[in-house]
C-alpha positions as CSV (number, residue, x, y, z in Angstrom):
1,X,-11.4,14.9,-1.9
2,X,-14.0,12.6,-3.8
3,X,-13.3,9.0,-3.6
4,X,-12.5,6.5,-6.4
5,X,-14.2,4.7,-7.7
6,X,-13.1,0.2,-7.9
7,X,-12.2,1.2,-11.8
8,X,-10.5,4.5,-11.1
9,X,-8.8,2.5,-8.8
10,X,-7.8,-0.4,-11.1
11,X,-7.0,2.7,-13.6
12,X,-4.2,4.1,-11.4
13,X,-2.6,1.0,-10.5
14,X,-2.3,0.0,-14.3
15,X,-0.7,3.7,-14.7
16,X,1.4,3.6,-11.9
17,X,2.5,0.1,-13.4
18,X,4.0,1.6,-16.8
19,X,6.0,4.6,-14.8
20,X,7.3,2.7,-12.5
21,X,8.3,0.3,-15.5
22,X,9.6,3.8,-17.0
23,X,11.2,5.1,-14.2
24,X,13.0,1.7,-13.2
25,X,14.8,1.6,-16.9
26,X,15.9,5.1,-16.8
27,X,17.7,4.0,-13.9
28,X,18.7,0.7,-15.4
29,X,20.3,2.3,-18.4
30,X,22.2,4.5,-16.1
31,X,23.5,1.9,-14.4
32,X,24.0,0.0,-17.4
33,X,25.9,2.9,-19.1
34,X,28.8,3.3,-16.7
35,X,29.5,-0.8,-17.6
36,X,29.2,-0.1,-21.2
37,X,31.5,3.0,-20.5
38,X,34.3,2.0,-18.2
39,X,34.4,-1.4,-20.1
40,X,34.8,0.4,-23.3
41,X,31.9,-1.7,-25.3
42,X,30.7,0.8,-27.4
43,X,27.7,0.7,-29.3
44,X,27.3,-2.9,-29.0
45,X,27.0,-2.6,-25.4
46,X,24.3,0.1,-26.0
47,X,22.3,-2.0,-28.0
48,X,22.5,-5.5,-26.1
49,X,21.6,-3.3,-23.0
50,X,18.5,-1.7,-24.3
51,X,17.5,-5.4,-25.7
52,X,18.0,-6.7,-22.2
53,X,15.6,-4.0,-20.7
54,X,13.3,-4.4,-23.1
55,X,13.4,-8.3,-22.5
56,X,13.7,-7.5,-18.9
57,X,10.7,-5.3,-18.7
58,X,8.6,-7.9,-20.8
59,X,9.3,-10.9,-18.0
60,X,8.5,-8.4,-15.3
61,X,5.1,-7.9,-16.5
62,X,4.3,-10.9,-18.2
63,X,6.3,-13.7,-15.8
64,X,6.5,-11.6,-12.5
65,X,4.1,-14.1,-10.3
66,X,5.9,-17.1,-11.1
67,X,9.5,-15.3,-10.2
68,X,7.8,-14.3,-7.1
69,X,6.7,-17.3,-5.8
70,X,9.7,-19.5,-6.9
71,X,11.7,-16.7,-4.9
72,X,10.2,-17.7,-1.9
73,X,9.7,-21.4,-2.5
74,X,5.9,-21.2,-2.8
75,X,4.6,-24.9,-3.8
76,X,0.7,-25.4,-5.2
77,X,-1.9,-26.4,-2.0
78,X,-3.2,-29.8,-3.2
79,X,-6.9,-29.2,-2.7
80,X,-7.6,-32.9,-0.4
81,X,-5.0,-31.8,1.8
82,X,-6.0,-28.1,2.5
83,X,-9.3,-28.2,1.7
84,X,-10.6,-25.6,3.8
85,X,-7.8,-23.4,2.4
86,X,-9.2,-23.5,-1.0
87,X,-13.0,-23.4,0.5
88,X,-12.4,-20.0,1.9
89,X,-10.3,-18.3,-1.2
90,X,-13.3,-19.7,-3.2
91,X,-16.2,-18.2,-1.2
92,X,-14.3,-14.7,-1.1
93,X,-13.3,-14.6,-4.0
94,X,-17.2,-15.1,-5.6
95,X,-18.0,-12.5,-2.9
96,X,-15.3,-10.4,-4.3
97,X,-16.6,-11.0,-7.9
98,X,-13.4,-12.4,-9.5
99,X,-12.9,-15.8,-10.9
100,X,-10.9,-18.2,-8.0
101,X,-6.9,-17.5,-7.7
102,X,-4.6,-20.3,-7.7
103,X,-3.4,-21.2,-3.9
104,X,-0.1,-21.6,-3.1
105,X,1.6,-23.0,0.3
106,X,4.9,-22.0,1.9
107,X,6.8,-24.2,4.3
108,X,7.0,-21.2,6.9
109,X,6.2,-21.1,10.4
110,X,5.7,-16.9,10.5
111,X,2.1,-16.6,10.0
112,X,1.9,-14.8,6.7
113,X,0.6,-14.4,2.9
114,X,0.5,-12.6,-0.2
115,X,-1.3,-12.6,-3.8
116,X,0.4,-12.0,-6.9
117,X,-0.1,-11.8,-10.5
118,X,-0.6,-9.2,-13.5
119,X,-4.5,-9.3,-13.0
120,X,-7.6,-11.5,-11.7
121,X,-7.5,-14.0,-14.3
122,X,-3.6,-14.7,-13.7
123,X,-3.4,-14.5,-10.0
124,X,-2.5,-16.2,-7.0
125,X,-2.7,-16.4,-3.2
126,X,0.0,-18.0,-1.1
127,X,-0.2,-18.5,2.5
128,X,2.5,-20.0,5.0
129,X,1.8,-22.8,7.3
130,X,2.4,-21.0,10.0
131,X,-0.7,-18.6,9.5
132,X,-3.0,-21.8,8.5
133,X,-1.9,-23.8,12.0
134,X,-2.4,-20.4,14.1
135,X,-5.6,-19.1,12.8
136,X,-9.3,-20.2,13.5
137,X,-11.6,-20.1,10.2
138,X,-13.0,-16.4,10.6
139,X,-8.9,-15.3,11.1
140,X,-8.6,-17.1,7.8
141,X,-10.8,-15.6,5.9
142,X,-10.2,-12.0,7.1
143,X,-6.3,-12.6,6.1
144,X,-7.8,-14.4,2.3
145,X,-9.9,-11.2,2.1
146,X,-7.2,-9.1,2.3
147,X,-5.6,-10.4,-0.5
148,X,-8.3,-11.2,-2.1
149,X,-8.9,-7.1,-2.5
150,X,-5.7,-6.8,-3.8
151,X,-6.0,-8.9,-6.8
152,X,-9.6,-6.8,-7.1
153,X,-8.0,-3.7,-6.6
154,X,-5.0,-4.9,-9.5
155,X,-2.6,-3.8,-6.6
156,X,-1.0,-7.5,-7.4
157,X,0.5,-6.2,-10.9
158,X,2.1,-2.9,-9.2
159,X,3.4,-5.1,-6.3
160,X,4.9,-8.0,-8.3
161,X,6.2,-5.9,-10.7
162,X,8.3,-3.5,-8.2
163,X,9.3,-7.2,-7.0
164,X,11.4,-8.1,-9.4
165,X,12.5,-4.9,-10.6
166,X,13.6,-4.1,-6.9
167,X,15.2,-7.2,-6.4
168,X,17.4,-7.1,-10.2
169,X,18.6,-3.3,-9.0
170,X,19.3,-4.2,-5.4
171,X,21.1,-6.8,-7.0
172,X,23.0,-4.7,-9.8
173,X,23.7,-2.3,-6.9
174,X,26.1,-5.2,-5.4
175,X,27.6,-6.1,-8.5
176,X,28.9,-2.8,-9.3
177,X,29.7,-2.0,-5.5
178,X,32.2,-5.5,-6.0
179,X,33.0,-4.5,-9.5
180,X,33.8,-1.1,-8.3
181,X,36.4,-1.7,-5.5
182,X,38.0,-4.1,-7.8
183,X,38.3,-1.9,-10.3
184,X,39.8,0.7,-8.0
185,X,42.2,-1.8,-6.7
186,X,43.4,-2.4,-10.9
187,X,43.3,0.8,-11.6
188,X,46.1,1.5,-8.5
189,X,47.9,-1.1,-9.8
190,X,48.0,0.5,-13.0
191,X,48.7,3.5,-12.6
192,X,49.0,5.3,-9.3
193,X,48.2,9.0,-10.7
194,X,45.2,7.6,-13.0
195,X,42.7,10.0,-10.9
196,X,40.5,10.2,-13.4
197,X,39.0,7.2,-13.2
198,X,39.3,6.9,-9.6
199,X,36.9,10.1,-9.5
200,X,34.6,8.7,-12.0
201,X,34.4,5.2,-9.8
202,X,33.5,7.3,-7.2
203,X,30.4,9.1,-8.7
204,X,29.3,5.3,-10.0
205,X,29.3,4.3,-6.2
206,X,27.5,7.1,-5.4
207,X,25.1,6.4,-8.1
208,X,24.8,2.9,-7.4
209,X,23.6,3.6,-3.6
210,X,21.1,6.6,-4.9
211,X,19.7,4.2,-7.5
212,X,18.2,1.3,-5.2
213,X,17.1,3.6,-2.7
214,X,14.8,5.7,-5.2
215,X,13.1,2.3,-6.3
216,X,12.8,1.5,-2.3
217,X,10.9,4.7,-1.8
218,X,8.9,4.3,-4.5
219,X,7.9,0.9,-3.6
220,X,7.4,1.5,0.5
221,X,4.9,4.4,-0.5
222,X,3.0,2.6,-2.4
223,X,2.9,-0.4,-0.3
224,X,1.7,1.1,2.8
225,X,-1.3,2.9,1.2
226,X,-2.2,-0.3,-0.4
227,X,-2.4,-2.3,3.1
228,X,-4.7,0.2,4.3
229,X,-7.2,0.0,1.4
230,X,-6.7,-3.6,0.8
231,X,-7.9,-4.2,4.8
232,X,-10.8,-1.8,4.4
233,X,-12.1,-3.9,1.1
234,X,-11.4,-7.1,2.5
235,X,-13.8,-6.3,5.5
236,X,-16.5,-5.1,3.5
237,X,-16.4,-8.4,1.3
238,X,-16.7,-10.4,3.6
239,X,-19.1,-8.0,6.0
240,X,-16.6,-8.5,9.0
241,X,-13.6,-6.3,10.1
242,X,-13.1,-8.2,13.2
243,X,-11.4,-11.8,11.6
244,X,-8.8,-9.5,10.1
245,X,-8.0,-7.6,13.1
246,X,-7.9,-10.3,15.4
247,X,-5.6,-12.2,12.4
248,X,-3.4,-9.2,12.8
249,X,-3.1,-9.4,16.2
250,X,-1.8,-13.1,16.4
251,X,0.5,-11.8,13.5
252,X,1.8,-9.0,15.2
253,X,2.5,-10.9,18.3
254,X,4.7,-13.1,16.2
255,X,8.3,-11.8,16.2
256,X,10.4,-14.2,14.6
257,X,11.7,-13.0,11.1
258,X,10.8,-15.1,8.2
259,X,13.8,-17.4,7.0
260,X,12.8,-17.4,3.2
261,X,12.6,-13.2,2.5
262,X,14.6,-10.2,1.0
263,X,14.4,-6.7,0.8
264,X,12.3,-6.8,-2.6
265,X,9.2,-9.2,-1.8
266,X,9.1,-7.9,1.7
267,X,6.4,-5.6,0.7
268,X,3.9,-8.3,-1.2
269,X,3.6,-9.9,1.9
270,X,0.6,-9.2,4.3
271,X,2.7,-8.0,7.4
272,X,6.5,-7.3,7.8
273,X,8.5,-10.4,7.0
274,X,11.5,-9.6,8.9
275,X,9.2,-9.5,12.2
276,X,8.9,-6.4,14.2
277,X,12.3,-5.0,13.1
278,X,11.9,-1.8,12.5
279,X,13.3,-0.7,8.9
280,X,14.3,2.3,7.4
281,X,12.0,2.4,4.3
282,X,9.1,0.6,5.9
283,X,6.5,-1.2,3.5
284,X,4.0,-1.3,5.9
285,X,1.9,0.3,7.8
286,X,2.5,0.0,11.5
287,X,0.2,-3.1,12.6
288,X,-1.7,-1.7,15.3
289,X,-2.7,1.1,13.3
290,X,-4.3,-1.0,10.9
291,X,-6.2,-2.8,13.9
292,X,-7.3,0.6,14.8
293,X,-8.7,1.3,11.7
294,X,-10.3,-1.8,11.4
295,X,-12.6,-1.8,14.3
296,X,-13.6,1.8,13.8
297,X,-15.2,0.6,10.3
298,X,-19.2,0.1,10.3
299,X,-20.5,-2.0,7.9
């Protein structure tokens, strides 16, 4: 298999963008359609919920970095007071050959980061305090490289973008998991033989687990292939694969879950959030793997 090329690369991501954007309001109509239907809105429902997909779909691509980092309570790094911070994301970021992201801080003791954005001129890097008190300089910079790639490698668009779509469907998922079992409960009230709509409630529950776990096996695939090429890039930027692999190793040693995170960020983030919990649609790569990989890489 030939490789890609950086623009081939950049290509795919951008592709990979507009099906998932696709794919997501397929299933969003769907979902949308058994409200219109057992609420009996007609074709005024239909039409206010394609206009709030298309709206929907225009915010995830255009507003998705700023939803992400409010999410987790990211706050700009004042450049006196981390200086070094915005040293480092400067240097690898010329090394990289895109213009300097914005840096963001998190009030977060887990040791951790993630870059975001819908391409290199509209990006940004946000680190935790935990990762800036527990790394030495070199650390730093492997972990800044890493997400330094993926803004290079426009992995930041894909990622942000599942964000916030995963996180409206995992939240439309409870919504019509509450809405359903109250409906249920009305409908016995009702009429105890209505088992028409009792069966129909039950294919919407069905649907409404299928749904969110689609978008999470999308998202986990394409997460953990990204790690892996984003920690080979960021090496051979800054001509060192031993910061980030010594980086990961302090991060992996760190077990405590992360108290600001949720199912649909977990994935921008450079390691597992939620510690070493082990999760059925992982987003990541298992850590010492990547470590593996890392020192086996000549540059």
């Amino acid at each position: 298999m030939s490789r890609k090329t950086l623009y081939e690369l950049q290509a795919e991501n951008v592709r990979k963008t507009y099906l998932f954007i696709v794919t997501f309001s397929l299933i969003l109509f769907a979902i949308g359609y058994f409200f219109v239907w057992y609420f009996n809105w007609g074709l005024t429902g239909i039409v206010l919920l394609a206009i709030f997909i298309v709206l929907y779909n225009w915010i995830a691509y255009e507003q998705s970095d700023k939803i992400a980092l409010a999410s987790v309570g990211a706050i700009p790094a004042h450049p006196e007071e981390y200086y070094v911070l915005h040293n480092i994301v400067e240097e690898v970021a010329l090394a990289a050959g895109i213009p300097k992201p914005n840096v963001y801080i998190m009030e977060e003791s887990q040791p951790n980061a993630f870059a975001t954005g819908k391409d290199p001129k509209h990006a940004s890097v946000c680190v935790t305090t935990g990762l800036l008190q527990m790394m030495n300089r070199e650390e730093l910079q492997g972990v800044i490289a890493h997400e330094i790639s993926h803004i290079r490698n426009r992995d930041i668009l894909l990622m942000t973008v599942v964000a916030v779509v995963a996180g409206l469907i995992i939240l439309l998922r409870d919504v019509m998991l509450r809405s359903m079992w109250w409906g249920m409960g009305e409908s016995r009230r009702r009429d105890k033989n209505d088992n028409g709509a009792i069966i129909l409630l039950i294919i919407g529950l069905i649907f409404s687990i299928i749904a969110p776990l689609i978008v999470l096996i999308i998202r986990s695939a394409i997460s953990r292939q990204r790690e892996y090429l984003a920690d080979a890039t960021g090496a051979y930027i800054v001509r060192d694969p031993y910061g980030l692999a010594s980086a990961l190793e302090k991060i992996g040693n760190y077990t405590r879950p992360m108290r600001v995170t949720s199912d649909a960020t977990a994935h921008l983030f450079i390691s597992n959030p939620f510690g070493r919990a082990e999760k059925l649609f992982a987003t990541h790569p298992p850590i010492e793997e990547r470590i593996k990989r890392l020192k086996s890489l000549t540059m």
